[in-house]
TORFIRO-442327 format. One line per 5 residues: number of its first residue (from 0); their letters; for each residue x, y, z of C-alpha. Coordinates in steps of 0.05 Angstrom, whole numbers, always signed. Layout:
<atoms>
NUM) A) X,Y,Z ~ ... .
</atoms>
This chain:
<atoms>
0) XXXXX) +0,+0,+0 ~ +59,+49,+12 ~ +80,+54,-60 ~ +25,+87,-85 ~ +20,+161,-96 .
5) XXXXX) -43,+199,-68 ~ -89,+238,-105 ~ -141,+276,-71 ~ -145,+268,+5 ~ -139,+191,+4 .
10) XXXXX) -80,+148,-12 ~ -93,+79,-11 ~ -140,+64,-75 ~ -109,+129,-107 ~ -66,+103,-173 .
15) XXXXX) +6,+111,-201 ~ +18,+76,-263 ~ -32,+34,-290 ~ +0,-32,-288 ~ +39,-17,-210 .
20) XXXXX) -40,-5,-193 ~ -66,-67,-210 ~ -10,-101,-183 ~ -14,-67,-114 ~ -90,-88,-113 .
25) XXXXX) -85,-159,-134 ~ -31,-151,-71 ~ -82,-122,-23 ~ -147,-159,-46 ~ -105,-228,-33 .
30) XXXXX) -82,-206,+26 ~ -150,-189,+46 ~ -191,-249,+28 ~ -137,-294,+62 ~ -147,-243,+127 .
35) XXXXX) -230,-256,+115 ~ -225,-332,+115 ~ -185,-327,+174 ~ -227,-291,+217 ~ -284,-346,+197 .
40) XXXXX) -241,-402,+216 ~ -224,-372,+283 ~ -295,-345,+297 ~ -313,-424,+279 ~ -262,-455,+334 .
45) XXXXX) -288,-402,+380 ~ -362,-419,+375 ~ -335,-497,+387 ~ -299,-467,+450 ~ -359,-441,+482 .
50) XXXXX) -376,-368,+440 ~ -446,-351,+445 ~ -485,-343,+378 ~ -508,-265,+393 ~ -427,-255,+404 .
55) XXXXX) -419,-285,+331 ~ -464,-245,+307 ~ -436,-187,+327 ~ -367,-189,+312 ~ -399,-210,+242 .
60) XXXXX) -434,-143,+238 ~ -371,-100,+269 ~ -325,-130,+226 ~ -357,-125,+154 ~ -383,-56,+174 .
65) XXXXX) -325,-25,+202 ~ -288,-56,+142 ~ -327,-29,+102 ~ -312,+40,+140 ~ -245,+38,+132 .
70) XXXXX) -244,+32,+69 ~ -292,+82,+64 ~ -236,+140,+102 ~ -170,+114,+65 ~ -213,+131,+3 .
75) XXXXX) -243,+202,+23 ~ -237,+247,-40 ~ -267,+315,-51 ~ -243,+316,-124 ~ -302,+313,-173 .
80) XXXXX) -268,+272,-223 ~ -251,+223,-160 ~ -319,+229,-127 ~ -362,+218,-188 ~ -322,+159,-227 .
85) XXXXX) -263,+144,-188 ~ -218,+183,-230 ~ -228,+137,-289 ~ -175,+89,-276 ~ -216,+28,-242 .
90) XXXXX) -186,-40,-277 ~ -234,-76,-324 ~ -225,-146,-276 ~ -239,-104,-211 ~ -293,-63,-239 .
95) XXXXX) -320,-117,-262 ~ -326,-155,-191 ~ -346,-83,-161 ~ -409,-88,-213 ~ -424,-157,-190 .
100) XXXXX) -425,-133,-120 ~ -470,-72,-147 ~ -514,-119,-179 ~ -517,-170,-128 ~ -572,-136,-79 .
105) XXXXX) -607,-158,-30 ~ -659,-184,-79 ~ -605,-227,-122 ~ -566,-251,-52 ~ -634,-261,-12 .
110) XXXXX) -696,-261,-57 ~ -672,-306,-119 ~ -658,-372,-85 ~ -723,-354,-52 ~ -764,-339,-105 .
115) XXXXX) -734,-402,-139 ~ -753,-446,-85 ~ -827,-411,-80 ~ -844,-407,-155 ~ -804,-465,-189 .
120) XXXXX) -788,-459,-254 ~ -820,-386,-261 ~ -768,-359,-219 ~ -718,-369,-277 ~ -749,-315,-311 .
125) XXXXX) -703,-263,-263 ~ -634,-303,-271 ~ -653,-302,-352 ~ -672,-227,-350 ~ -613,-203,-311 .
130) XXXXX) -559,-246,-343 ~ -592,-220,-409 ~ -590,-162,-400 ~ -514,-151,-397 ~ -508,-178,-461 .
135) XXXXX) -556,-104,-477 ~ -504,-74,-437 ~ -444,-93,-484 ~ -472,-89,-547 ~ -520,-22,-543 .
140) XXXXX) -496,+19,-491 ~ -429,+6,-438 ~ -374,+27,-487 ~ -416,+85,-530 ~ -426,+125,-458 .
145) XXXXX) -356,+106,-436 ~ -331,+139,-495 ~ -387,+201,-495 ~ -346,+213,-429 ~ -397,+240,-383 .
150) XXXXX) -403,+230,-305 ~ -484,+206,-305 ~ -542,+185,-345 ~ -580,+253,-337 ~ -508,+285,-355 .
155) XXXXX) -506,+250,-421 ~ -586,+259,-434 ~ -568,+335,-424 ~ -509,+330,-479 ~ -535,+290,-528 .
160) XXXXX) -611,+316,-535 ~ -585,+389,-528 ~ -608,+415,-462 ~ -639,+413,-397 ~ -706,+386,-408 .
165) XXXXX) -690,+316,-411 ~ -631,+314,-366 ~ -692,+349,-315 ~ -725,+288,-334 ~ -674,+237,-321 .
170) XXXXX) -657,+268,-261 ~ -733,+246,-242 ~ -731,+182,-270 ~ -662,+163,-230 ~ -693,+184,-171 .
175) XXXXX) -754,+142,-182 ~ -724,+77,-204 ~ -662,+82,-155 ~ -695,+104,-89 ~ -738,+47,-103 .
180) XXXXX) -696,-3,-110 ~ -646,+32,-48 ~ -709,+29,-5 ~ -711,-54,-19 ~ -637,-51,-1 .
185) XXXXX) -640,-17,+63 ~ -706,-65,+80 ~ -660,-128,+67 ~ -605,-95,+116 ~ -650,-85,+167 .
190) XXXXX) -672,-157,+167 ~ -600,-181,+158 ~ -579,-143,+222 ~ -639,-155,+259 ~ -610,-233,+251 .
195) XXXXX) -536,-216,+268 ~ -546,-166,+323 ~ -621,-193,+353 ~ -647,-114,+351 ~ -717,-94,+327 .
200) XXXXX) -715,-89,+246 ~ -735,-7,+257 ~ -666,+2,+294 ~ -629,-63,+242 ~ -644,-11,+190 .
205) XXXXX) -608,+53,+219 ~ -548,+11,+243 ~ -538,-17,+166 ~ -549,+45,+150 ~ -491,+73,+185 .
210) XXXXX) -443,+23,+146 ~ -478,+49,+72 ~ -460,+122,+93 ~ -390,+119,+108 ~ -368,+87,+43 .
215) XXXXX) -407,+129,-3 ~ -417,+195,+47 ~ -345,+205,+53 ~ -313,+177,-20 ~ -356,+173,-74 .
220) XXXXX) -352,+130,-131 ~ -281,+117,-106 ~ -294,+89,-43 ~ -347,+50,-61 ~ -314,+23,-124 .
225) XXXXX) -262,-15,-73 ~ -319,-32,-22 ~ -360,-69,-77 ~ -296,-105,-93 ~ -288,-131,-20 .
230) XXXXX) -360,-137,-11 ~ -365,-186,-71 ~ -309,-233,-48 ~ -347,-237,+12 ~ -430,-252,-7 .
235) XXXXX) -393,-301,-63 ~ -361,-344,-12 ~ -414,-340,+35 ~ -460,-357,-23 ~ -420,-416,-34 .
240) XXXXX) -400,-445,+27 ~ -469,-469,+46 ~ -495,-492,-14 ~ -433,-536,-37 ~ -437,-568,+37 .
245) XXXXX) -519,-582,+26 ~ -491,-615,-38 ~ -443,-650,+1 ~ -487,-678,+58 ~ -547,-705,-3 .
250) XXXXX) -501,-730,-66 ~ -426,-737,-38 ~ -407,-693,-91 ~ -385,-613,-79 ~ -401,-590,-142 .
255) XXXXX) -479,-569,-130 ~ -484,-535,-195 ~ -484,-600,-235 ~ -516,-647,-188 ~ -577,-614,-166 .
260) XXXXX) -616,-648,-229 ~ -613,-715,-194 ~ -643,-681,-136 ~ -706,-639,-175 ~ -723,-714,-195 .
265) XXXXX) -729,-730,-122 ~ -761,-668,-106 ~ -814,-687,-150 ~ -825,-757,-124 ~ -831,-726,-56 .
270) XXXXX) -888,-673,-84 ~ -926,-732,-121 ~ -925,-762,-44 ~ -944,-710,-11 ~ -1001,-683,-57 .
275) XXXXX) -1039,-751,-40 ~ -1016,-746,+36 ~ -1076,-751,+74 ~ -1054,-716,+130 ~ -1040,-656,+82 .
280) XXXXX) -1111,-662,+59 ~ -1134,-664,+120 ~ -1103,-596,+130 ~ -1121,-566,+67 ~ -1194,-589,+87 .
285) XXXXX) -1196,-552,+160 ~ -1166,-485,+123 ~ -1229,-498,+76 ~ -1279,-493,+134 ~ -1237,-428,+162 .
290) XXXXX) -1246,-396,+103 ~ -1322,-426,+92 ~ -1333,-394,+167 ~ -1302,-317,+147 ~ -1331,-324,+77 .
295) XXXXX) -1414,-334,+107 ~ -1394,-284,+164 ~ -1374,-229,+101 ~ -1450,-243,+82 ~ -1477,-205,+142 .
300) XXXXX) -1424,-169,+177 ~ -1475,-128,+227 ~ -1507,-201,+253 ~ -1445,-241,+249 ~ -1405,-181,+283 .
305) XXXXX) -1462,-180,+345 ~ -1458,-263,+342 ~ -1390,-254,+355 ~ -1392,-205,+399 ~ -1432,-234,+449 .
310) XXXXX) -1403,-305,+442 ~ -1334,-276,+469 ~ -1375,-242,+528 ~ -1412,-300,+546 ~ -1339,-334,+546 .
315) XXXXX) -1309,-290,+588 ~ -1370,-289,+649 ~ -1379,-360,+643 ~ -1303,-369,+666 ~ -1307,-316,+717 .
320) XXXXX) -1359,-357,+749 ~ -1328,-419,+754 ~ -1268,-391,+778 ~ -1228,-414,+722 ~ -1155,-405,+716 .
325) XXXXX) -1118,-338,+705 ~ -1090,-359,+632 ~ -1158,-382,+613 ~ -1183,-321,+630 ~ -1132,-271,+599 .
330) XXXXX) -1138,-316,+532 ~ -1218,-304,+533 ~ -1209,-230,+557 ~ -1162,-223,+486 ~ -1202,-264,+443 .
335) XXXXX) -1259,-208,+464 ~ -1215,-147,+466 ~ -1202,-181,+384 ~ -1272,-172,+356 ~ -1271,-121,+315 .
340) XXXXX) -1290,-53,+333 ~ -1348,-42,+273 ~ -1376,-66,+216 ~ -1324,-41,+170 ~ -1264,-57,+222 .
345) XXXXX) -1303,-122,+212 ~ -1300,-133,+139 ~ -1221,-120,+131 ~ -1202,-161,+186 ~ -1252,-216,+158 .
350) XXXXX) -1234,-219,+87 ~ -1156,-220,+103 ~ -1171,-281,+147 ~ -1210,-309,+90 ~ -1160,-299,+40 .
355) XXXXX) -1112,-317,+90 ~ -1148,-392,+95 ~ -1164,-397,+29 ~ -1086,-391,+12 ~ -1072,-456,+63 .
360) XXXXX) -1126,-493,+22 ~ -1075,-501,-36 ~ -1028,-560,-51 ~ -958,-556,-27 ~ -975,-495,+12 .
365) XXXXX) -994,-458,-49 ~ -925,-468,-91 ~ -929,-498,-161 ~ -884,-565,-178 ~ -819,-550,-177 .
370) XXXXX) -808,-568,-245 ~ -877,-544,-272 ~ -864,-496,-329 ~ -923,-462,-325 ~ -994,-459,-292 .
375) XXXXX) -1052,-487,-328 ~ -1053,-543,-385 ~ -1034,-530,-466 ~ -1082,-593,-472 ~ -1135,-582,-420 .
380) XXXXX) -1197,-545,-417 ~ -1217,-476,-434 ~ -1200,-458,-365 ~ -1134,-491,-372 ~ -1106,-467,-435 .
385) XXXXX) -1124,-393,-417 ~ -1086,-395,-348 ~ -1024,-428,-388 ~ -1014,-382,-444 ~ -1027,-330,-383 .
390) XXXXX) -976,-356,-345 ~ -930,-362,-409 ~ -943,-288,-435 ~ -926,-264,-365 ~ -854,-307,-359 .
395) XXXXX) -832,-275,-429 ~ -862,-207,-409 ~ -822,-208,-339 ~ -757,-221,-379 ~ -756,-184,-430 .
400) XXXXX) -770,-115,-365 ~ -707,-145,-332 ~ -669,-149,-390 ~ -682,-78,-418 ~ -687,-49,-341 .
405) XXXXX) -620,-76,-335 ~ -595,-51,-390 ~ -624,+21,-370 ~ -609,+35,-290 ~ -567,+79,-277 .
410) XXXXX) -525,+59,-225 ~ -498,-3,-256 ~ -486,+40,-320 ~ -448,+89,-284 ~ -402,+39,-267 .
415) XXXXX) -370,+34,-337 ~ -348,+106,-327 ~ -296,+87,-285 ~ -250,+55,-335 ~ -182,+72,-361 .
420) XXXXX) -218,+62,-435 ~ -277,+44,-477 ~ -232,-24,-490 ~ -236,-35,-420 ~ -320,-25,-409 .
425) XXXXX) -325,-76,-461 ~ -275,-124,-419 ~ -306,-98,-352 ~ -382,-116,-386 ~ -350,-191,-389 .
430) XXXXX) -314,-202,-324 ~ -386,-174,-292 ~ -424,-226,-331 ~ -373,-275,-305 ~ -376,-255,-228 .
435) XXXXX) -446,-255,-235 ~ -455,-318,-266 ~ -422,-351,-202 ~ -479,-326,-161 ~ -540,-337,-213 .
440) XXXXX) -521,-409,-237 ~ -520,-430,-161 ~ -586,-409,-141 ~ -631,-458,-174 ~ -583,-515,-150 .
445) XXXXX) -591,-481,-80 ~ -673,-476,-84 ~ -670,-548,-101 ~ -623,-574,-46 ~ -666,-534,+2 .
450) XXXXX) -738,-559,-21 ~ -712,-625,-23 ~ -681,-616,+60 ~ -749,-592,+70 ~ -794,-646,+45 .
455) XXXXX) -752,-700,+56 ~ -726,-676,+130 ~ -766,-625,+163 ~ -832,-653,+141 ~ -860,-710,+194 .
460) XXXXX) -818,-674,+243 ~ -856,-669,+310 ~ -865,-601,+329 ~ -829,-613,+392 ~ -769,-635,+354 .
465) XXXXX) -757,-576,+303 ~ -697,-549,+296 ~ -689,-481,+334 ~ -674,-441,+279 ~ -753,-444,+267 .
470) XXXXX) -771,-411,+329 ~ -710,-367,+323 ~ -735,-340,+253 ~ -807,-339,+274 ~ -785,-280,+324 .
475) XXXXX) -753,-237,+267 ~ -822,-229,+233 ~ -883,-290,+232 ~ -896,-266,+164 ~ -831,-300,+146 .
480) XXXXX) -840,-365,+181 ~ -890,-387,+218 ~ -911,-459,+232 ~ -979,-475,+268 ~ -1001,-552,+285 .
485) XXXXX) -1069,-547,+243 ~ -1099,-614,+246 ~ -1070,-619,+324 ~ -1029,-682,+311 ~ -962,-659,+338 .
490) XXXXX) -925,-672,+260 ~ -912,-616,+221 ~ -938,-628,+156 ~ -921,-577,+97 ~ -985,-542,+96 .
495) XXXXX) -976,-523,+173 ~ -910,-481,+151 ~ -909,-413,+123 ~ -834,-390,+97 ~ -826,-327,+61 .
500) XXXXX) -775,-327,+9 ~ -727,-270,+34 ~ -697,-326,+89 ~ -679,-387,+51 ~ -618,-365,+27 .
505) XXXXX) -608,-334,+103 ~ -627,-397,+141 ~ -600,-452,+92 ~ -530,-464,+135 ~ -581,-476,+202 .
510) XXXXX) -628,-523,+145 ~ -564,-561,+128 ~ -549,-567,+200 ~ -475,-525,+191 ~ -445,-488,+257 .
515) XXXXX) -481,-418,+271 ~ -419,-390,+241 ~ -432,-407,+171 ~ -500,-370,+192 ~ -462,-315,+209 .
520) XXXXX) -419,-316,+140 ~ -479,-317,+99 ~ -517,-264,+140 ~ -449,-210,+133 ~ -456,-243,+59 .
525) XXXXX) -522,-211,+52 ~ -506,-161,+84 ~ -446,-141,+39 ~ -497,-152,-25 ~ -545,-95,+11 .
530) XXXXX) -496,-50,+20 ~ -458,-48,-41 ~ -518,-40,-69 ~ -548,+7,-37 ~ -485,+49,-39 .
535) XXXXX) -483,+53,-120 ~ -558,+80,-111 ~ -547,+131,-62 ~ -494,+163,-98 ~ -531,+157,-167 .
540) XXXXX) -588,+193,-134 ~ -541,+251,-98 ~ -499,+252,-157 ~ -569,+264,-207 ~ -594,+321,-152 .
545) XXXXX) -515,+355,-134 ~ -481,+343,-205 ~ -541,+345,-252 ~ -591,+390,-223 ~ -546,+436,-173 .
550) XXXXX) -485,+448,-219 ~ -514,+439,-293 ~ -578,+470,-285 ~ -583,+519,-222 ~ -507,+535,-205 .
555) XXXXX) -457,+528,-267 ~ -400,+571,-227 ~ -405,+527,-163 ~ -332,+509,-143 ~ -305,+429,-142 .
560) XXXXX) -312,+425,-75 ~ -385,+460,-65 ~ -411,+404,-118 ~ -387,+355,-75 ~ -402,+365,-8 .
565) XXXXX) -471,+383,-32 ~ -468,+318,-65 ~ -454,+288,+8 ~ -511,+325,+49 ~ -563,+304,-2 .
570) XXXXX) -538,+231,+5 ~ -550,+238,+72 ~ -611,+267,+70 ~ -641,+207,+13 ~ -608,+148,+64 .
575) XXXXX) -662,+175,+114 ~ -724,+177,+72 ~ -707,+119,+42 ~ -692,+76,+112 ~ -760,+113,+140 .
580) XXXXX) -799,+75,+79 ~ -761,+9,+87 ~ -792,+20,+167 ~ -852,+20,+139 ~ -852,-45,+102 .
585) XXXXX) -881,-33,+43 ~ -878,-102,+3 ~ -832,-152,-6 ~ -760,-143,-31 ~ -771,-176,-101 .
590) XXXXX) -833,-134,-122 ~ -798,-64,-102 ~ -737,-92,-141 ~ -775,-109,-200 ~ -808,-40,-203 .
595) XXXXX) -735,-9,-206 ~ -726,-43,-262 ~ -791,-35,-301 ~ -786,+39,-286 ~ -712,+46,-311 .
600) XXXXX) -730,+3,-371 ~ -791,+54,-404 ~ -750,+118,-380 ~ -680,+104,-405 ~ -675,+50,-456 .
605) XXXXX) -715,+74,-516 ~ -679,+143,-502 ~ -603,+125,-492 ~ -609,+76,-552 ~ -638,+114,-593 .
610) XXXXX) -593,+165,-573 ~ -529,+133,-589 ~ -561,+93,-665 ~ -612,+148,-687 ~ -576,+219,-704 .
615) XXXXX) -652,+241,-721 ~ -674,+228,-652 ~ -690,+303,-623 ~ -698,+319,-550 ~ -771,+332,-559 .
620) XXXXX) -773,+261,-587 ~ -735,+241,-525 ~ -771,+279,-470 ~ -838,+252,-499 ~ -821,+183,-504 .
625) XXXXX) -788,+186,-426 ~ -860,+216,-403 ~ -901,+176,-439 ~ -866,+112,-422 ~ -851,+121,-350 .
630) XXXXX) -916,+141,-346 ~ -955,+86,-369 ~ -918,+42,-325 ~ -924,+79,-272 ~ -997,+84,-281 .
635) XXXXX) -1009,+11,-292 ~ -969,-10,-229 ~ -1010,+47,-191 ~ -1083,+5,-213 ~ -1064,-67,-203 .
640) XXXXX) -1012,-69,-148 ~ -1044,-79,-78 ~ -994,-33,-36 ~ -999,+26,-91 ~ -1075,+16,-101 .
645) XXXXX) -1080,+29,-25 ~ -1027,+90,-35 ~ -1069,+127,-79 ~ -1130,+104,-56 ~ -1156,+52,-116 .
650) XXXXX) -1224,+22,-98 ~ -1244,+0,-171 ~ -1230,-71,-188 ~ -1172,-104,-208 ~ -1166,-108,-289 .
655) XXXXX) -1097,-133,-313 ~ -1089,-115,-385 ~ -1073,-181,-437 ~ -1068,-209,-359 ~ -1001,-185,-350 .
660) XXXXX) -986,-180,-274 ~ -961,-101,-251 ~ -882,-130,-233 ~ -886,-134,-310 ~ -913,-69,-330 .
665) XXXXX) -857,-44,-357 ~ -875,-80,-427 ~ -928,-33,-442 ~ -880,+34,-434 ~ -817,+8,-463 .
670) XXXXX) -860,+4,-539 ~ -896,+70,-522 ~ -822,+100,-511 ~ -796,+81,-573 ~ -855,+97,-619 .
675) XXXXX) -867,+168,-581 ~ -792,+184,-599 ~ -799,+158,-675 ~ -864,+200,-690 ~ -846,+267,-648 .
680) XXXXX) -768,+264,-679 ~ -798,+265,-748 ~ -843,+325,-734 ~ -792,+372,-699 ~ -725,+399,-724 .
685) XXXXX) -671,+356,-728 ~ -605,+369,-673 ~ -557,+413,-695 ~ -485,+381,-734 ~ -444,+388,-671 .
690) XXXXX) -490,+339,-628 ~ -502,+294,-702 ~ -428,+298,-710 ~ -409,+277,-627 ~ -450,+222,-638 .
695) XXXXX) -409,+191,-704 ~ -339,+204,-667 ~ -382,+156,-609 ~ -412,+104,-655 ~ -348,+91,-703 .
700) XXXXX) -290,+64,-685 ~ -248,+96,-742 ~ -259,+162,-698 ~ -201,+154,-652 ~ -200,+182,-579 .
705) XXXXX) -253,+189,-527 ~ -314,+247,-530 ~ -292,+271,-460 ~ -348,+343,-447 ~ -319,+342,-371 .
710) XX) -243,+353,-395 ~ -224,+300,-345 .
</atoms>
């Protein structure tokens, strides 16, 4: 580390020669994995010697955070060029593992396995539409903005459509698309430290919070650039670990990744059993009257509400005089203190508990076959053949949003900034397919290994006998795992248990029966894929408001250093709305993800490609085609998604269009985007030769030299 010269206010990441840079960080990045499988290995003989599981978990959280904080000071920079893109000098190989740790969020670490293991084969529709979409990436857009030169997306919008009116609206649109996806982020940090560190998830999100800030808060683009590269060595090997040893314990091989086939067969055989077991029927049957119960109380809410009402009195005076035990008592006083207040207190609680019932009435507690492609029958009835090609239009539909979303936010395209060249974005676009592709082809094998622990072990497991993790779990939030002895027989059978996605990945080690310390690994794992997330997003969304809106369109005179501390206080200020919304729990990790990406997708695409491949393209063209687009997907998810319907307040009925489902409703603004920009270019005047003439030196590579507008 001592033979590099500083630049800035922080040494350590700061470059001399190109070659002597790399060199000294394949030197420190060694060094520093070697240090991080050390500290497992001791915190493993420790927890044999006697350490308690809270201690584990926090040294965990100290470690990775204040790590991550270190980092975060030996890379302090006030220098724009050094805040904004890390002085353009990041190596293709190590900005390549920094994207992977930028694109491996919370949703990708946590929610894919997850979704995977809840949704089967459907859940391949995210690993094809992200790994896709890099392939968009390299061919339509990472080395045409590397060369344009600029430090953000609104900054080349500005540039290349010839004014502030749609760098204004990019500015927007990153703000939409990124502070919802930062807000999933800082939700799946508060659950991960509510896990390590045992505090309530309101105060789990404020303390991850603290480790996102000091990276990005005090160096920009630069410290976070060599925080994502830590963080990703980390959530890959504690991705790993876990998953090769569940491959270990079922098939004697360690290679999950090519085994897990043999194991989807027996998963299969298992759900064949257990769709004919009759004490899962006999479950499914008592949800049925629950729900049969709610649904004829909905039919006369006033009656059934005074019914109720004066059963639970009755209840309570009848054990009052018979002198009946305290806890008897207190359980009769809360069933009555329960009833709802009125009639339309009534009808909400009612028709979530019928909805609630009716959910437990389905086979395999509601998940499809693991290896079902789609829902519904190509062969069946009417009935059948509609829900399939439904089910089918909606898989293609969510791919092709991911692909083009990924292609289109902001914060992973920023990344290719920060190269020494346009040769190296187009290297850097493959080593981040590569680092990603470690992550993405485990997950199915890991959703697979963990269904098949499930059916095969946990399953027939008397309640008495479940492993503690359960209860554990059950404390962070029911709504993630609950189990409840339905038919009273003292077995857990599958449709008693209730497991949210977002904790498979988190709980496998305790599944696979591993030492809490591998629990531990994968939680600071998680933890490292929230963070270095959530750290390219907040500075995309301080960068759009200090560099974009601040300097280019309010102050142009504003001094280096003005931009950038500016560019720090509103980062600040964005980490605290966005951790107050992840308080609130708004809906699960995956949707709020998706969103990002469908809103990112209908804003950005139609106008950065066309922007780069279409001289003709005007920025009225451009700004009309961002409106309209974002727009129409904005509106759609605000009609058919429950949370937003209840945000704004939509009482009318449900009606999907073509029965595409709102994490998909990117596919109607995407089209709208592109076709607004064709029809409005044509009718206004064309840009002027300097922009038509910018954009050949960008799209031919007999135009030597990069288009750099900053001068850096």
């Amino acid at each position: 580390m001592a033979g590099m010269t500083p630049e800035g206010t922080g040494g350590m990441f700061a470059a001399g020669s190109n070659a002597a840079f790399k060199k000294q960080l394949n030197k420190i990045y060694t060094w520093y994995t070697g240090g991080f499988i050390a500290f497992v290995l001791v915190l493993a003989v420790a927890e044999q010697m006697g350490l308690t599981r809270a201690w584990i978990g926090y040294l965990f959280l100290a470690a990775t955070v204040l790590l991550y904080a270190g980092i975060g000071v030996m890379s302090r920079t006030s220098d724009p060029a050094e805040y904004y893109v890390a002085g353009r000098r990041v190596p293709a190989v190590y900005n390549g593992m920094a994207t992977g740790a930028d694109w491996m969020s919370a949703a990708s670490f946590i929610g894919m396995a997850g979704t995977l293991y809840l949704t089967g084969y459907g859940g391949l529709a995210f690993i094809m539409g992200w790994t896709g979409g890099y392939c968009l990436v390299a061919l339509f857009l990472a080395p045409y903005l590397r060369k344009f030169g600029q430090f953000t997306i609104p900054d080349f919008l500005g540039a290349r459509y010839d004014g502030n009116l749609c760098r204004f609206l990019g500015i927007i649109a990153a703000i939409l698309c990124s502070f919802t996806y930062v807000v999933a982020q800082i939700y799946g940090v508060g659950l991960i430290t509510t896990r390590l560190a045992g505090v309530p998830f309101e105060l789990g999100i404020f303390l991850g919070l603290g480790g996102i800030l000091v990276c990005s808060f005090l160096g920009g683009m630069r410290a976070v650039t060599w925080t994502q590269v830590a963080q990703y060595i980390i959530l890959i090997i504690a991705y790993m670990v876990p998953v090769v040893w569940l491959s270990i314990v079922q098939t004697s091989f360690p290679i999950p990744q090519l085994i897990y086939g043999y194991q989807l067969e027996k998963v299969t055989a298992r759900e064949a059993v257990l769709l004919k077991d009759p004490k899962e029927l006999q479950v499914r049957a008592i949800y049925q009257e629950r729900a049969d119960v709610f649904a004829a109380k909905l039919k006369d809410i006033p009656a059934a509400l005074v019914a109720d009402k004066a059963e639970a009195e009755k209840k309570v005076a009848d054990l009052k005089a018979a002198n009946a035990p305290a806890d008897q008592l207190q359980a009769a006083e809360k069933a009555l203190a329960a009833v709802p207040a009125d009639a339309t207190k009534a009808k909400e609680v009612w028709t979530k508990a019928k909805a609630a019932n009716e959910a437990g009435t389905k086979p395999l507690a509601g998940m499809p076959r693991q290896a079902q492609q789609f829902a519904g029958d190509p062969n069946g009835d009417d009935k059948a053949k509609i829900a399939f090609d439904t089910s089918r239009r909606n898989f293609l539909a969510l791919i092709f949003c991911l692909m083009v979303g990924t292609a289109a936010l902001p914060h992973i395209l920023m990344r290719y900034y920060t190269t020494p060249s346009v040769k190296q974005a187009r290297e850097s676009v493959s080593w981040s397919l590569f680092f990603i592709f470690l992550l993405y082809f485990t997950a199915p094998a890991l959703a697979v290994l963990v269904k098949y622990q499930v059916f095969s072990v946990l399953v027939g497991t008397p309640f008495d006998q479940l492993p503690a993790w359960i209860a554990q779990w059950s404390k962070v939030d029911a709504a993630l795992l609950s189990v409840v002895d339905i038919n009273k027989d003292g077995i857990l059978q599958l449709g008693e248990m209730k497991i949210g996605g977002d904790i498979i990945v988190l709980a496998t080690p305790e599944i696979a029966g591993l030492p809490y310390v591998v629990s531990g690994m994968v939680a600071a794992g998680g933890l490292a894929a929230a963070l270095s997330t959530a750290d390219g997003l907040l500075l995309t969304i301080a960068n759009a408001l200090s560099h974009d809106l601040y300097y280019k369109m309010i102050n142009p005179n504003a001094p280096a250093a003005t931009r950038v501390l500016i560019s720090k206080i509103l980062l600040l200020v964005v980490a605290l709305a966005a951790a107050y919304v992840a308080a609130q729990k708004p809906a699960d990790i995956l949707f709020l993800v998706s969103a990002a990406f469908s809103f990112a997708a209908a804003s950005f695409f139609p106008a950065l490609v066309l922007g780069i491949f279409w001289k003709r393209a005007t920025k009225w063209g451009a700004a009309a085609g961002m409106i309209g687009g974002l727009g129409i997907t904005f509106y759609y998810m605000a009609i058919t998604q429950p949370w937003l319907r209840s945000v704004f307040n939509v009482t009318s009925p449900v009606e999907l269009w073509w029965g595409i489902l709102p994490i998909s409703a990117g596919i109607f603004g995407i089209p709208l985007g592109f076709a607004l920009i064709f029809v409005v270019s044509y009718f206004t005047a064309a840009p002027n030769k300097e922009i038509q003439t910018l954009i050949d030196h960008v799209r031919y590579p007999t135009l030597r030299g990069d288009i750099n507008t900053q001068g850096t």
